[in-house]
N, C-alpha and C positions, 0 to 999 in steps of 0.2 A: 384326379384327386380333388378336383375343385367342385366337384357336384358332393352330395352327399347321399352316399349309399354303405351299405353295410353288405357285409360276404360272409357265409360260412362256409368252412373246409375242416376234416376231420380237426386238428388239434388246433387251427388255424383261425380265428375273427377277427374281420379287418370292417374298422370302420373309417370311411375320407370325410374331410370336411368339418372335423368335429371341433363345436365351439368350446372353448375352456378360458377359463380363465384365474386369475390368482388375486389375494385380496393383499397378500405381505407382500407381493411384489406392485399390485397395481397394475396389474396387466390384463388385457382382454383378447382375444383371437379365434383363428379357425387355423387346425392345425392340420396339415395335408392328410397322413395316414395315421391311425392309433390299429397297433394290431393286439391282439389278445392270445397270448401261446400258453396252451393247456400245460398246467407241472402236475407232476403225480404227487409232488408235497413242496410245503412252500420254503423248507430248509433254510429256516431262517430264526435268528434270536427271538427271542420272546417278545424284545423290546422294537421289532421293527415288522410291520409288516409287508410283502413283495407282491403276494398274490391273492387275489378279489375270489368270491363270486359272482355269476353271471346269471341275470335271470333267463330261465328256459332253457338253464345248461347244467348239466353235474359236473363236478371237479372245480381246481381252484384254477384260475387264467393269470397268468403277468401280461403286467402291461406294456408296451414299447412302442415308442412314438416314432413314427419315421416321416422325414421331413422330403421332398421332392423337387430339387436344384436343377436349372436347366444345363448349367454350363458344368466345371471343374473345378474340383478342389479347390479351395483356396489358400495364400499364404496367412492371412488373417485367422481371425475364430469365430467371425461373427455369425458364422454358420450353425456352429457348435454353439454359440450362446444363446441363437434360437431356438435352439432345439433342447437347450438344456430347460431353458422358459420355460418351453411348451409342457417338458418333464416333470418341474415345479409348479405348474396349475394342475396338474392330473396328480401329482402328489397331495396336494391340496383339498381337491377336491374330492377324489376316491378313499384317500386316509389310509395311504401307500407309498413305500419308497419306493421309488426307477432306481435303478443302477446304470440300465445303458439305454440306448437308443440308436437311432441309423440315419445316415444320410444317403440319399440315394439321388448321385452324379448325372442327369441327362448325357453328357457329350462322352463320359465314358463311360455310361451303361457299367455302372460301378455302385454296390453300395460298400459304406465306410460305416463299420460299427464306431461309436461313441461312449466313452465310459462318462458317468457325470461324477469326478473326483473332485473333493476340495476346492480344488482352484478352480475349476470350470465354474463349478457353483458360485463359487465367491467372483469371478469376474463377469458373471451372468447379476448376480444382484447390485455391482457396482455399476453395469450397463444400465440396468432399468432406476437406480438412485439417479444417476447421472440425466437420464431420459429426463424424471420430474424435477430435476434441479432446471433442465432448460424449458422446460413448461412453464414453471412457477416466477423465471427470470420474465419469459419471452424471449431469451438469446439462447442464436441457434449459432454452432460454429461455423465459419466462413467455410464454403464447399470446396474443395482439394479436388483437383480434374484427373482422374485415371481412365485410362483403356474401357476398363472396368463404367463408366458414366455410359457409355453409348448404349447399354443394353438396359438401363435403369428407365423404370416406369416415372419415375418424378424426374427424369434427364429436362424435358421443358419448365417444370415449374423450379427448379434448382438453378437451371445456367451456371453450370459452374464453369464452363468457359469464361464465359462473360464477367463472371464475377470475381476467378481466379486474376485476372489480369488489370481488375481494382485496386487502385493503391490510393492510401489513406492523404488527405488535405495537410498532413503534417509533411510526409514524405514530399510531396513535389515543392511546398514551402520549401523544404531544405535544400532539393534541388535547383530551384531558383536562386535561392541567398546565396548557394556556391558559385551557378552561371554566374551570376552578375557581381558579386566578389573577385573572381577569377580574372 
């Protein structure tokens, strides 16, 4: 999914790699898969559109973005709030609303559909408000060491070992004033 190519199959177009990006949220990327599934009508309100045109195709296609995770599930959602992203730049961009999208698990050869409801949305736009609030400071939060670090591409430029086990010039101050008090 990291090269970029395009497939067709009868109701089926999938394309990897696809750049997108959103201008309300400020976000830019390559999104692993975007597939295109043929409807026979786009059953939807007047007031929302679901389903595109394709050029060099008849019928309408929904869009659905699927993202490609090496490991498992997680307890988190940061998975789902990428994917919701990725949802709201092709929303954006195409002048169409997603409904859902998919994650599909490496280690358990599992995909997990995704709905993007309310709240997804709303903690998906607090994620990326958040992103350019620590842009705009230059403060980034202090890195918290999980399991989960060992497999991370930034594991060296982060040390969150290293860094988790820094403690602040006030703290040992106080630990001194106690030692030698005591």
């Amino acid at each position: 999914v990291d090269q970029a190519r395009s497939e067709s199959r009868r109701d089926l177009r999938t394309a990897s790699a696809v750049r997108i990006c959103s201008r309300r949220l400020g976000v830019v990327g390559v999104m692993d898969m975007l597939e295109f599934h043929r409807v026979e009508s786009p059953s939807c309100s007047e007031h929302r559109t679901i389903a595109i045109t394709l050029p060099g195709t008849n019928g309408l296609w929904l869009p659905f973005p699927v993202e490609y995770k090496r490991g498992r599930p997680k307890e988190h959602r940061a998975d789902e709030i990428q994917l919701c992203a990725q949802a709201c730049c092709l929303e954006e961009m195409l002048a169409v609303t997603i409904d859902q999208g998919a994650l599909f698990y490496g280690q358990t050869r599992r995909r997990m559909d995704v709905i993007f409801d309310p709240d997804l949305r709303r903690l998906t736009r607090e994620t990326a408000e958040g992103i350019h609030e620590m842009l705009q400071t230059s403060m980034t939060p202090p890195p918290v060491y999980g399991k989960w670090c060992e497999s991370c591409s930034l594991f060296e430029d982060c040390q969150p070992k290293l860094l988790a086990k820094r403690r602040s010039a006030q703290e040992w101050l106080q630990r001194e004033m106690e030692r030698t008090l005591s």
